[in-house]
Backbone atoms as SQL, in Angstrom:
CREATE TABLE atoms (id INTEGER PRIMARY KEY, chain TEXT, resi INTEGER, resn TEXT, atom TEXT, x REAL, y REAL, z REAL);
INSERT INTO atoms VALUES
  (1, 'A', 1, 'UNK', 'N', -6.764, -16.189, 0.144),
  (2, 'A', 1, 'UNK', 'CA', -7.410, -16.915, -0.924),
  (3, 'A', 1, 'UNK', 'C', -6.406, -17.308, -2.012),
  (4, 'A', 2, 'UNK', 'N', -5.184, -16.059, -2.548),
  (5, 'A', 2, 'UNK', 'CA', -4.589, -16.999, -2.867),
  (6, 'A', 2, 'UNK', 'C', -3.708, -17.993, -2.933),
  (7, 'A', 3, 'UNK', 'N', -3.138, -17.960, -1.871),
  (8, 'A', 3, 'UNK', 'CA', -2.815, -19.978, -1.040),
  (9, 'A', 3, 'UNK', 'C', -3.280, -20.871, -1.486),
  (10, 'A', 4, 'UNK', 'N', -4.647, -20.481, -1.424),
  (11, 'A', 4, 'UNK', 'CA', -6.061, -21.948, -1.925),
  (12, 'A', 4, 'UNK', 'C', -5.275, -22.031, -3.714),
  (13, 'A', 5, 'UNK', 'N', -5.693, -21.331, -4.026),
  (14, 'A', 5, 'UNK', 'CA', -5.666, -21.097, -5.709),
  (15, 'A', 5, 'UNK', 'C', -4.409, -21.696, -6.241),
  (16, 'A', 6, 'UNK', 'N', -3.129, -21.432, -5.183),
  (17, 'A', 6, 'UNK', 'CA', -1.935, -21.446, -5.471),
  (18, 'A', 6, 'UNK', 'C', -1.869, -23.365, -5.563),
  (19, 'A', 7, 'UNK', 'N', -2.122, -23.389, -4.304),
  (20, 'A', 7, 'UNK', 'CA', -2.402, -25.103, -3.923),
  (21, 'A', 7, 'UNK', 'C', -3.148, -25.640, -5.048),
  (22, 'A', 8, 'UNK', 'N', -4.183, -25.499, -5.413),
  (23, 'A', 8, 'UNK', 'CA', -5.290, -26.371, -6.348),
  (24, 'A', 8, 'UNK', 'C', -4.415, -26.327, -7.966),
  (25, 'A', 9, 'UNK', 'N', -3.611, -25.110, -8.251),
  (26, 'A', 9, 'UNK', 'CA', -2.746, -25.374, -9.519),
  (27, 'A', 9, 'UNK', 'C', -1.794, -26.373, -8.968),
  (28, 'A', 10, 'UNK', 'N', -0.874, -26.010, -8.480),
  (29, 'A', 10, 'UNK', 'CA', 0.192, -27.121, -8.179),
  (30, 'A', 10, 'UNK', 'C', -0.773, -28.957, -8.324),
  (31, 'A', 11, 'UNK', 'N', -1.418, -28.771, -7.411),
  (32, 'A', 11, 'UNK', 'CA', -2.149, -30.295, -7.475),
  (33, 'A', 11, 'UNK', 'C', -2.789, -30.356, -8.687),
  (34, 'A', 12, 'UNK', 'N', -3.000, -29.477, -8.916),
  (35, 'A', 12, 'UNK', 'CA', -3.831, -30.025, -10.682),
  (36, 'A', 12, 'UNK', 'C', -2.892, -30.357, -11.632),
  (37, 'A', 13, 'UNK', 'N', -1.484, -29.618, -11.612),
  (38, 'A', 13, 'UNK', 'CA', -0.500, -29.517, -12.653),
  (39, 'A', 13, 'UNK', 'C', 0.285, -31.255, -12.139),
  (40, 'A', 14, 'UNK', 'N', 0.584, -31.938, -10.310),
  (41, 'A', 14, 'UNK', 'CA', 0.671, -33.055, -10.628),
  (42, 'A', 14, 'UNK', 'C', -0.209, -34.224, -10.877),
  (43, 'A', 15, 'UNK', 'N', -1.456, -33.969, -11.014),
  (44, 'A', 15, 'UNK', 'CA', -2.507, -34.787, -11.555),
  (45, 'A', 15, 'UNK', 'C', -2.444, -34.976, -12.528),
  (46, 'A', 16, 'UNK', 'N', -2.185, -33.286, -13.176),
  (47, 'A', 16, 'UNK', 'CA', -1.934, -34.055, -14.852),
  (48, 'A', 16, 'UNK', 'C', -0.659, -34.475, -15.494),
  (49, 'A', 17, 'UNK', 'N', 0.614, -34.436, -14.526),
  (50, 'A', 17, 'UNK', 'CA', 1.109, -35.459, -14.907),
  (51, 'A', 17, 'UNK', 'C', 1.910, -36.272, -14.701),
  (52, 'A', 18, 'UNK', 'N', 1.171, -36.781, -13.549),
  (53, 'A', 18, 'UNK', 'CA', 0.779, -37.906, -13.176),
  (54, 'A', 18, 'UNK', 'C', -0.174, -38.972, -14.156),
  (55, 'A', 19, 'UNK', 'N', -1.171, -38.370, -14.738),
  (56, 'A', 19, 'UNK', 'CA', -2.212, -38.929, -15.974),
  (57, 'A', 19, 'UNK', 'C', -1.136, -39.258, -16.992),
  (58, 'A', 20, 'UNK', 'N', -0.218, -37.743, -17.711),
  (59, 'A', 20, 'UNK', 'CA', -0.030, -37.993, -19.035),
  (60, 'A', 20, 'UNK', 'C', 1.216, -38.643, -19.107),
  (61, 'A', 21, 'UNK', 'N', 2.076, -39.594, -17.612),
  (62, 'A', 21, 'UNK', 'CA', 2.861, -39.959, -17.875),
  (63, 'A', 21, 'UNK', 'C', 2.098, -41.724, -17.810),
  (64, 'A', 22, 'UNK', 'N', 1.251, -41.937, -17.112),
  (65, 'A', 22, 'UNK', 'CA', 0.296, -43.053, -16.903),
  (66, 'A', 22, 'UNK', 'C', -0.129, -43.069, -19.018),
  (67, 'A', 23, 'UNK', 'N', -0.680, -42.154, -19.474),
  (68, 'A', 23, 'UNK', 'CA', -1.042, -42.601, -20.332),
  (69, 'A', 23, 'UNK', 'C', 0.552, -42.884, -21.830),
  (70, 'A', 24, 'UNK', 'N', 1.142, -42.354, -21.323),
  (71, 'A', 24, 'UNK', 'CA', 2.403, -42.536, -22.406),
  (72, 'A', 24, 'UNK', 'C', 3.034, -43.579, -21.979),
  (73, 'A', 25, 'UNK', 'N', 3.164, -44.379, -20.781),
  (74, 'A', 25, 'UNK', 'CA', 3.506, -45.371, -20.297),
  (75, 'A', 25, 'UNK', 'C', 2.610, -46.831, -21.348),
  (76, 'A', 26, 'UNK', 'N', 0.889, -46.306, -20.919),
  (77, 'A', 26, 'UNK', 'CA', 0.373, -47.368, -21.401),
  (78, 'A', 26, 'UNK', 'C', 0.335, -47.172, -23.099),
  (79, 'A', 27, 'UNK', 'N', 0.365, -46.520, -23.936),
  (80, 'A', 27, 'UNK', 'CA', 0.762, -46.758, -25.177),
  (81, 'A', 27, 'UNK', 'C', 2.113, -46.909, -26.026),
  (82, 'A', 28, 'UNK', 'N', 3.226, -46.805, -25.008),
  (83, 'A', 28, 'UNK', 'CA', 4.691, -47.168, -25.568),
  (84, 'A', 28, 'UNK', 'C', 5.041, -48.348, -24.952),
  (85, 'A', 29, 'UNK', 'N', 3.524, -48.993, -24.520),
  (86, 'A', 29, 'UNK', 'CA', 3.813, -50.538, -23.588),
  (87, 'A', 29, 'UNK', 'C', 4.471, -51.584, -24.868),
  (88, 'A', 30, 'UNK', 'N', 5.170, -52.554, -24.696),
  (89, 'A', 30, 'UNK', 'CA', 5.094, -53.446, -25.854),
  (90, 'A', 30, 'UNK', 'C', 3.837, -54.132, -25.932),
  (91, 'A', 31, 'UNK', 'N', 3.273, -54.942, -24.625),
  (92, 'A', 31, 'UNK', 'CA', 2.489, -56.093, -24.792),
  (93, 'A', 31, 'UNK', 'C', 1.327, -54.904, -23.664),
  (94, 'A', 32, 'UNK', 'N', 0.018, -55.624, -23.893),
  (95, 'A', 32, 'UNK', 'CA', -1.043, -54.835, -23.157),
  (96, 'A', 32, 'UNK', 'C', -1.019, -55.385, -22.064),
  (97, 'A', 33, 'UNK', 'N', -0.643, -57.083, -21.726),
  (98, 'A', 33, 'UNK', 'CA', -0.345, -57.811, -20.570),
  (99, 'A', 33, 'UNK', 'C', 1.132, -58.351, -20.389),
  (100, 'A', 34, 'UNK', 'N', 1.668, -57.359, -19.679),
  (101, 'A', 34, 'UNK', 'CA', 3.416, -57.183, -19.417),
  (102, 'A', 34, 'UNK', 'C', 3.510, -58.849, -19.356),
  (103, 'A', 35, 'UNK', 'N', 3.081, -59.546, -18.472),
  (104, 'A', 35, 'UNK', 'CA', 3.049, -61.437, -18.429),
  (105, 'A', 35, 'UNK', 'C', 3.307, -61.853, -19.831),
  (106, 'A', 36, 'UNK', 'N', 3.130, -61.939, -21.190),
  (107, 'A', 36, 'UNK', 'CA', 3.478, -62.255, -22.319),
  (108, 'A', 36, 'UNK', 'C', 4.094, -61.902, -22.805),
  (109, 'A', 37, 'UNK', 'N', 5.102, -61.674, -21.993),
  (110, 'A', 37, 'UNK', 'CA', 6.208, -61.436, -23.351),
  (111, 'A', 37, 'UNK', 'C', 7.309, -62.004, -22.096),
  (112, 'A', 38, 'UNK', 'N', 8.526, -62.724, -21.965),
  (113, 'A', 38, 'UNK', 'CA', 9.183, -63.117, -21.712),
  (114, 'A', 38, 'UNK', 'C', 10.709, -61.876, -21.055),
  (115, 'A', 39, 'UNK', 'N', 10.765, -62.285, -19.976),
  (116, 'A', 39, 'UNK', 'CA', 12.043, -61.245, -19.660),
  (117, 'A', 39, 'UNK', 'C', 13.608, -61.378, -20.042),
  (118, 'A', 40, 'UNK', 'N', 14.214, -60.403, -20.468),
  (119, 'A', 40, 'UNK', 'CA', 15.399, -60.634, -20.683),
  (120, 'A', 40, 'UNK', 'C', 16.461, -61.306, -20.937),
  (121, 'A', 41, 'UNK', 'N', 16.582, -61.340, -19.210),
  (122, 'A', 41, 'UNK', 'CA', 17.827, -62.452, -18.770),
  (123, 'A', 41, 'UNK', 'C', 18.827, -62.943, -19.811),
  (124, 'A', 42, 'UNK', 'N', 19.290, -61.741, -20.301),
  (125, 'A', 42, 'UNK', 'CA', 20.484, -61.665, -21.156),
  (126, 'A', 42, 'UNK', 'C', 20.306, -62.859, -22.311),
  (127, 'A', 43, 'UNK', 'N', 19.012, -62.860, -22.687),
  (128, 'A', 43, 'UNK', 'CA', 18.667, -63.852, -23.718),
  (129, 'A', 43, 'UNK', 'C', 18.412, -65.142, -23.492),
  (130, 'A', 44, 'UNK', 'N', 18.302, -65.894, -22.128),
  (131, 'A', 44, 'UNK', 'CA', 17.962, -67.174, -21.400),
  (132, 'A', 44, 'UNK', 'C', 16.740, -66.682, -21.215),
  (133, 'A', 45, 'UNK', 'N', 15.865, -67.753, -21.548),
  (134, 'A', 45, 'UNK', 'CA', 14.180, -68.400, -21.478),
  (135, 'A', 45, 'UNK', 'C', 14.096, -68.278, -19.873),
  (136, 'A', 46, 'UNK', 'N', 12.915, -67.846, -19.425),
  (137, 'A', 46, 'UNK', 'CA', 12.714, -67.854, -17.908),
  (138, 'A', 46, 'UNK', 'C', 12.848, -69.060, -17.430),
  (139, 'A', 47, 'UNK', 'N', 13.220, -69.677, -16.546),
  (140, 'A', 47, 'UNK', 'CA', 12.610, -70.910, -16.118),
  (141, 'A', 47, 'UNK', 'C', 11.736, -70.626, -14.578),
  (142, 'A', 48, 'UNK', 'N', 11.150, -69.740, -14.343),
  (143, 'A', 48, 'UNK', 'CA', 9.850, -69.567, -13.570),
  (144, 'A', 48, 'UNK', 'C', 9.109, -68.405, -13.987),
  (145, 'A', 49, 'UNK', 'N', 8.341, -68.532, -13.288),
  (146, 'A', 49, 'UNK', 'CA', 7.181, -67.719, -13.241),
  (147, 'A', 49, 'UNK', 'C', 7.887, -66.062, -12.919),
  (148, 'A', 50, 'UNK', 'N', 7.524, -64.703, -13.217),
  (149, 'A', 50, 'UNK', 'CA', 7.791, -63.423, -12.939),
  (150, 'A', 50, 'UNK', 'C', 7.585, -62.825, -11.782),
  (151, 'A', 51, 'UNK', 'N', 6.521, -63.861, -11.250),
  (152, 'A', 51, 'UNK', 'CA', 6.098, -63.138, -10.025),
  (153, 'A', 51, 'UNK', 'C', 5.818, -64.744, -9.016),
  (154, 'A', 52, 'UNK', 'N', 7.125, -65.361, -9.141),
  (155, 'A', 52, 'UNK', 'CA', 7.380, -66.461, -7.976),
  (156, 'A', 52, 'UNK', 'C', 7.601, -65.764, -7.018),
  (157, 'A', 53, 'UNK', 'N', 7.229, -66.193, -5.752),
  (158, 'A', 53, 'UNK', 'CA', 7.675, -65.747, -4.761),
  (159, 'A', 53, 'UNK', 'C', 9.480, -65.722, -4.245),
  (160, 'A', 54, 'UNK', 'N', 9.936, -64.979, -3.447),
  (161, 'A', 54, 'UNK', 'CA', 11.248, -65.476, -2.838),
  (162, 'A', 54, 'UNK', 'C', 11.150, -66.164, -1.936),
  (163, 'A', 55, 'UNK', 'N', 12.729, -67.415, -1.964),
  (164, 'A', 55, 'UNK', 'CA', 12.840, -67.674, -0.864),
  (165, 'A', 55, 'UNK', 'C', 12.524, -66.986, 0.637),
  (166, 'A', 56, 'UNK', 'N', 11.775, -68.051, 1.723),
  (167, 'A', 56, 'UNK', 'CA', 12.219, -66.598, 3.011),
  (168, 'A', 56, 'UNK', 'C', 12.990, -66.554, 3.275),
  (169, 'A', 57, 'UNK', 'N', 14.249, -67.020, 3.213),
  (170, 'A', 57, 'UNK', 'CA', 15.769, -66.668, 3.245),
  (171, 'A', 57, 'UNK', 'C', 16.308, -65.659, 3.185),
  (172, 'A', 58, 'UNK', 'N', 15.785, -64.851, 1.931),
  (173, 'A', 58, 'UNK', 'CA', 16.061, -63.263, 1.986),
  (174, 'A', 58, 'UNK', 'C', 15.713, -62.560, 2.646),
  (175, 'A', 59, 'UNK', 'N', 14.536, -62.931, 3.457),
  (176, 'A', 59, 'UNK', 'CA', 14.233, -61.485, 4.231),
  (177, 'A', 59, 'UNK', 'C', 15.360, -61.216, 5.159),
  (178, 'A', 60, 'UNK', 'N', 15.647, -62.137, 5.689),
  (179, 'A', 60, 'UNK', 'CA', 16.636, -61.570, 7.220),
  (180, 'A', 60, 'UNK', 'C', 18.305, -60.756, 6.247),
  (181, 'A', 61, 'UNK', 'N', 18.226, -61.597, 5.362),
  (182, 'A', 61, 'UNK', 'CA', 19.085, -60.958, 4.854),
  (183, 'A', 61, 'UNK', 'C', 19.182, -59.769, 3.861),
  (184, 'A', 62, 'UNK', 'N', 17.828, -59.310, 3.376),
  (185, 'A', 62, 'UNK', 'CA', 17.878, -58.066, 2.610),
  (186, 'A', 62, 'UNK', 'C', 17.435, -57.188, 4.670),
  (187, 'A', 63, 'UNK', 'N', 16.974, -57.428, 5.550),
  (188, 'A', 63, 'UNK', 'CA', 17.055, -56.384, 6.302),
  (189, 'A', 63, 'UNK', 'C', 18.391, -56.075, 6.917),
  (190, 'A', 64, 'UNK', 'N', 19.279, -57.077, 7.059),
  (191, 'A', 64, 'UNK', 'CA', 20.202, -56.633, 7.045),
  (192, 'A', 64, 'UNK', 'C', 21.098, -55.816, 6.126),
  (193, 'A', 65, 'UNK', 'N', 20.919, -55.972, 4.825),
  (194, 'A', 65, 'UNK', 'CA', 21.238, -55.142, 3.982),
  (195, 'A', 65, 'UNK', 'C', 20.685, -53.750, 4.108),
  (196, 'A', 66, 'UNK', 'N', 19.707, -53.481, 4.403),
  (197, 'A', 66, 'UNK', 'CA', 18.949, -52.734, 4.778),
  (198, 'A', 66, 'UNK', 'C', 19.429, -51.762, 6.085),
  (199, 'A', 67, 'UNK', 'N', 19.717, -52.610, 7.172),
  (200, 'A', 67, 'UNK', 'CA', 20.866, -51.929, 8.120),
  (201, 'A', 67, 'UNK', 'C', 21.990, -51.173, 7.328),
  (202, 'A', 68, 'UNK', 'N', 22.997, -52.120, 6.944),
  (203, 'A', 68, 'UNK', 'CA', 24.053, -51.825, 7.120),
  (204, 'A', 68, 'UNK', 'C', 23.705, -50.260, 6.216),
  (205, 'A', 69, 'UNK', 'N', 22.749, -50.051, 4.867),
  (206, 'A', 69, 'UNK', 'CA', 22.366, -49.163, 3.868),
  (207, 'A', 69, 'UNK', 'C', 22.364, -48.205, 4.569),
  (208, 'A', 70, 'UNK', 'N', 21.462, -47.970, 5.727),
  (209, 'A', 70, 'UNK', 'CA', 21.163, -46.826, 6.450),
  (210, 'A', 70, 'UNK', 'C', 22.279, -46.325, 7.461),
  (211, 'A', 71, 'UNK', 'N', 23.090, -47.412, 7.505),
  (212, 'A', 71, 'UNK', 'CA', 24.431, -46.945, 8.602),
  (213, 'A', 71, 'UNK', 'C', 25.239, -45.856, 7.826),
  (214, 'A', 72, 'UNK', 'N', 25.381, -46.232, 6.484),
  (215, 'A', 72, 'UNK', 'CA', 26.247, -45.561, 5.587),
  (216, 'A', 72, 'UNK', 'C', 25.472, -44.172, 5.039),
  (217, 'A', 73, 'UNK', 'N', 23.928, -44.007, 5.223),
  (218, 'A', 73, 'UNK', 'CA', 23.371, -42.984, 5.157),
  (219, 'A', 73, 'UNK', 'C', 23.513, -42.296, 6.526),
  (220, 'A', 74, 'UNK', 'N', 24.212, -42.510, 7.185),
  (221, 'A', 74, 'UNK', 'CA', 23.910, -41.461, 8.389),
  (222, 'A', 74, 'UNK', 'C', 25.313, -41.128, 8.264),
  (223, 'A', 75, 'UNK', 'N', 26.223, -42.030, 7.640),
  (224, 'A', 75, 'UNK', 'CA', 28.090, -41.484, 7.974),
  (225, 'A', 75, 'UNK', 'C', 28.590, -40.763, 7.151),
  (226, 'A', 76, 'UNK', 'N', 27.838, -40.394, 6.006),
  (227, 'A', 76, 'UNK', 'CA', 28.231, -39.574, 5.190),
  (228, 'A', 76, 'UNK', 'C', 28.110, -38.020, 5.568),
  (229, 'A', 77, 'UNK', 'N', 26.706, -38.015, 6.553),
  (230, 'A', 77, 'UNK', 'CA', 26.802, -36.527, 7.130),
  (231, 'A', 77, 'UNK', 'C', 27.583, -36.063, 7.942),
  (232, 'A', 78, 'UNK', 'N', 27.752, -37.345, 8.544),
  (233, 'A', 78, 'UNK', 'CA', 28.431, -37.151, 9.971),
  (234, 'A', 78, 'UNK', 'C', 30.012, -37.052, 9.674),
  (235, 'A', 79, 'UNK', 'N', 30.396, -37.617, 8.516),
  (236, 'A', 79, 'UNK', 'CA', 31.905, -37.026, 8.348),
  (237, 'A', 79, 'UNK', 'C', 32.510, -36.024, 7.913),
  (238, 'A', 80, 'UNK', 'N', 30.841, -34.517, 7.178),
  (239, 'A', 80, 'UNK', 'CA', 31.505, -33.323, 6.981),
  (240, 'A', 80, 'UNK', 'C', 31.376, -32.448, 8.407),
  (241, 'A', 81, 'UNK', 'N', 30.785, -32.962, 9.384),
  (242, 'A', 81, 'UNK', 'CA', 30.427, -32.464, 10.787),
  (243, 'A', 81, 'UNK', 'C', 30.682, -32.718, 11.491),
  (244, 'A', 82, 'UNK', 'N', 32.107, -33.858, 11.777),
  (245, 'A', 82, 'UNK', 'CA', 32.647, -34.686, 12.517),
  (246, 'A', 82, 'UNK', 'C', 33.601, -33.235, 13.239),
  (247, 'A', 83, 'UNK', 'N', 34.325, -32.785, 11.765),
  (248, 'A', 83, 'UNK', 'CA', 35.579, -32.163, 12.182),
  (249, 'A', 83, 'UNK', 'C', 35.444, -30.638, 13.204),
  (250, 'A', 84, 'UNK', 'N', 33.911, -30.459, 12.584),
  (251, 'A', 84, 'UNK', 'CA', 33.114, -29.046, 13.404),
  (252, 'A', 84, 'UNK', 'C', 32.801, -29.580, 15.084),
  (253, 'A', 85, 'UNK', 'N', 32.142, -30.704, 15.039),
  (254, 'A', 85, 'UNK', 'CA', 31.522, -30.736, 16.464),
  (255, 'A', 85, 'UNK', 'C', 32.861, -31.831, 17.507),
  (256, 'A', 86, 'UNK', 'N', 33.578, -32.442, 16.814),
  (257, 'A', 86, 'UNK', 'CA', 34.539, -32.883, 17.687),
  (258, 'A', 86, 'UNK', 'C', 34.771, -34.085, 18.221),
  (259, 'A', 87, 'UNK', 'N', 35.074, -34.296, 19.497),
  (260, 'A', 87, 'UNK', 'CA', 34.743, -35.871, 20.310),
  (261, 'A', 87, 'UNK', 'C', 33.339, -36.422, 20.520),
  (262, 'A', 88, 'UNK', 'N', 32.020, -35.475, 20.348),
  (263, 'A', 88, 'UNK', 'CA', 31.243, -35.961, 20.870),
  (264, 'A', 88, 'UNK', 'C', 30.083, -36.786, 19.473),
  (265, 'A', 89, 'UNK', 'N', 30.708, -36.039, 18.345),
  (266, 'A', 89, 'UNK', 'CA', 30.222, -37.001, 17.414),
  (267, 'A', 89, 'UNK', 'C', 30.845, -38.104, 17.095),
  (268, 'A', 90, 'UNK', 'N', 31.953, -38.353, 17.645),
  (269, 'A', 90, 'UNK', 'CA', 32.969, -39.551, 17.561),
  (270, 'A', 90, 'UNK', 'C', 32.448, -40.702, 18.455),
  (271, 'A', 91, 'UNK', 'N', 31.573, -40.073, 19.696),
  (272, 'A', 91, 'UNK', 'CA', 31.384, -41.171, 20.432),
  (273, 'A', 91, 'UNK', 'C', 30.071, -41.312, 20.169),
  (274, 'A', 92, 'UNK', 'N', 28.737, -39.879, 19.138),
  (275, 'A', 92, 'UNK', 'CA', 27.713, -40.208, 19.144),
  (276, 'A', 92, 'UNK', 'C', 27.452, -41.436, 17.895),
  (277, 'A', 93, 'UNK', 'N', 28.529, -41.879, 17.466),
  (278, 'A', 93, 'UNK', 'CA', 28.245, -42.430, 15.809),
  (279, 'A', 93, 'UNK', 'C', 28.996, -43.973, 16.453),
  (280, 'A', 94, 'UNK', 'N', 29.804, -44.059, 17.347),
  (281, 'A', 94, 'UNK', 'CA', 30.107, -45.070, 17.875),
  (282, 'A', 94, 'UNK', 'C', 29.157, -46.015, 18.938),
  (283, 'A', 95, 'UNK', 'N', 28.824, -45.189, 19.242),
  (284, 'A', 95, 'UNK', 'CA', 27.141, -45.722, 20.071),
  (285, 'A', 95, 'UNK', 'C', 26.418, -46.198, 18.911),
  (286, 'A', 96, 'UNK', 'N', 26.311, -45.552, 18.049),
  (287, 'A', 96, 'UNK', 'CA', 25.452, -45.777, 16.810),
  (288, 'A', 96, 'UNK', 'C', 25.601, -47.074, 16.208),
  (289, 'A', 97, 'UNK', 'N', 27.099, -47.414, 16.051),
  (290, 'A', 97, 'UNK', 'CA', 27.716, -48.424, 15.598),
  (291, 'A', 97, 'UNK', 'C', 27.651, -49.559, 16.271),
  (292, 'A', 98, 'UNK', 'N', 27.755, -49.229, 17.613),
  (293, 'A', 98, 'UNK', 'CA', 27.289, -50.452, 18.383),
  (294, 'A', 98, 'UNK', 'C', 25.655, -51.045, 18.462),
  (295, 'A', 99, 'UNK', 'N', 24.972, -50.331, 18.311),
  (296, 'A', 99, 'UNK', 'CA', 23.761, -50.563, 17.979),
  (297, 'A', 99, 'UNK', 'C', 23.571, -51.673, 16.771),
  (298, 'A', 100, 'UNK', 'N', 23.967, -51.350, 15.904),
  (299, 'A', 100, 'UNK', 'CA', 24.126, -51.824, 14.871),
  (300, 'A', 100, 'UNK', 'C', 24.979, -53.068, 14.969),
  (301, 'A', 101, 'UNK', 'N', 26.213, -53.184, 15.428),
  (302, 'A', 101, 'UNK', 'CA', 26.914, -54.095, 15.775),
  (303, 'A', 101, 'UNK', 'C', 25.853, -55.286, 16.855),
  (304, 'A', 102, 'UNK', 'N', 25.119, -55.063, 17.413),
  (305, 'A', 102, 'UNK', 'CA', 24.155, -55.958, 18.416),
  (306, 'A', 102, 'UNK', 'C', 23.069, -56.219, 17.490),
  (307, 'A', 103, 'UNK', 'N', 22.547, -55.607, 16.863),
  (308, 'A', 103, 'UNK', 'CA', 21.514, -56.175, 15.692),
  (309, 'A', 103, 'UNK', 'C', 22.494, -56.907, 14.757),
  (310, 'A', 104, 'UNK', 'N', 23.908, -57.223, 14.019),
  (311, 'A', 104, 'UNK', 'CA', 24.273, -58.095, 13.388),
  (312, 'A', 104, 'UNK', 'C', 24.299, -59.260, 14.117),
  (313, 'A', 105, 'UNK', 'N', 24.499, -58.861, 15.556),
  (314, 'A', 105, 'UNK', 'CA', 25.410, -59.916, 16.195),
  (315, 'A', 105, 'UNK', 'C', 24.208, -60.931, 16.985),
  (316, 'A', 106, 'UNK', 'N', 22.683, -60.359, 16.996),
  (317, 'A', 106, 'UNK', 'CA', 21.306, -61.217, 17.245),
  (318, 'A', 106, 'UNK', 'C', 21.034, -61.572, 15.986),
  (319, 'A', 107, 'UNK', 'N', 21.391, -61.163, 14.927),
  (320, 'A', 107, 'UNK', 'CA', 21.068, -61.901, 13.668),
  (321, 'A', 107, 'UNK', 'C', 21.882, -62.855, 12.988),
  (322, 'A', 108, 'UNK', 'N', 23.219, -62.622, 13.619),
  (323, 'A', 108, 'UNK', 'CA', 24.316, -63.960, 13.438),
  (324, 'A', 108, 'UNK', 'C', 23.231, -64.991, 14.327),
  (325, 'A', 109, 'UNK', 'N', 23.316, -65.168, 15.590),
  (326, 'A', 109, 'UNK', 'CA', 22.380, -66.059, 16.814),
  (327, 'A', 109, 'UNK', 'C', 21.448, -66.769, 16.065),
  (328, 'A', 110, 'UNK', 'N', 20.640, -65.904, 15.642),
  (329, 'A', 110, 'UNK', 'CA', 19.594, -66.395, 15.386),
  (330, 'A', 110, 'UNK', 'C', 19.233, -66.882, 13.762),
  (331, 'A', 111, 'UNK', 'N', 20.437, -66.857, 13.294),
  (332, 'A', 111, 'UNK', 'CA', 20.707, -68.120, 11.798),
  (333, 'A', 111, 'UNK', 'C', 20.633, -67.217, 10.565),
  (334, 'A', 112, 'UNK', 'N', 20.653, -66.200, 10.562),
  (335, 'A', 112, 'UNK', 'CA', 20.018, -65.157, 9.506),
  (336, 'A', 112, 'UNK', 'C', 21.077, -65.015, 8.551),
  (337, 'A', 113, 'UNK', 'N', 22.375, -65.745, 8.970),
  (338, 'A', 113, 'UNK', 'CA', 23.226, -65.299, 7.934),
  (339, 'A', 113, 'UNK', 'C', 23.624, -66.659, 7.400),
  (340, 'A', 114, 'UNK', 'N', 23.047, -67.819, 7.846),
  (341, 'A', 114, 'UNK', 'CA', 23.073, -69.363, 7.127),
  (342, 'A', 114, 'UNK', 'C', 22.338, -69.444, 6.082),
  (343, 'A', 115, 'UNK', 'N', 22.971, -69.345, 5.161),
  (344, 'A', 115, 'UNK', 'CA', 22.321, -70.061, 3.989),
  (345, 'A', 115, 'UNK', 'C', 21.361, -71.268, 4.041),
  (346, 'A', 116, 'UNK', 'N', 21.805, -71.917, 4.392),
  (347, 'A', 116, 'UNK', 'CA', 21.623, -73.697, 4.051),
  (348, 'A', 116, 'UNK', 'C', 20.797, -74.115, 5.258);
């Protein structure tokens, strides 16, 4: 029983704050509708809308960004464990790489890295 008890504080303690950061958010807001008031941009007037859509241009290219992000999340482990496990993480991260290397190289093909 107390597991249960233990559980229902924890969730109550992030409910509340979860709430009291929701409510300090909405009274240190500037504007009550974030849309009126103008963004930044280092002191240049918007010239669109805040919530224009993107080009679809970006997608192929933020997933590739997106690749390459996660390649570099896996090589950081793998280079304090390289020196422990030997040849076979040398060839398991090179497989890896080639993987990766064939997803750039169908997304070169298939125009993802043309701009224009």
């Amino acid at each position: 029983m107390s597991t249960y008890i233990s559980i229902a504080v924890l969730l109550a303690a992030a409910l509340l704050a979860v709430g009291g950061l929701y409510l300090l958010a909405r009274y240190t807001a500037v504007a009550a509708d974030p849309l009126e008031r103008m963004p930044f941009l280092s002191g240049w007037a918007a010239q669109e809308h805040a919530l224009s859509r993107y080009h679809a241009r970006w997608y192929p290219l933020t997933l590739l960004f997106l690749a390459f992000d996660v390649e570099m999340l896996f090589m950081y482990p793998w280079a304090v464990v390289v020196a422990r496990d030997g040849i076979g993480a040398v060839i398991e991260m090179f497989v890896f790489l080639g993987v990766l290397m064939v997803a750039v190289v169908w997304a070169w093909r298939e125009g993802a890295l043309r701009w224009v």
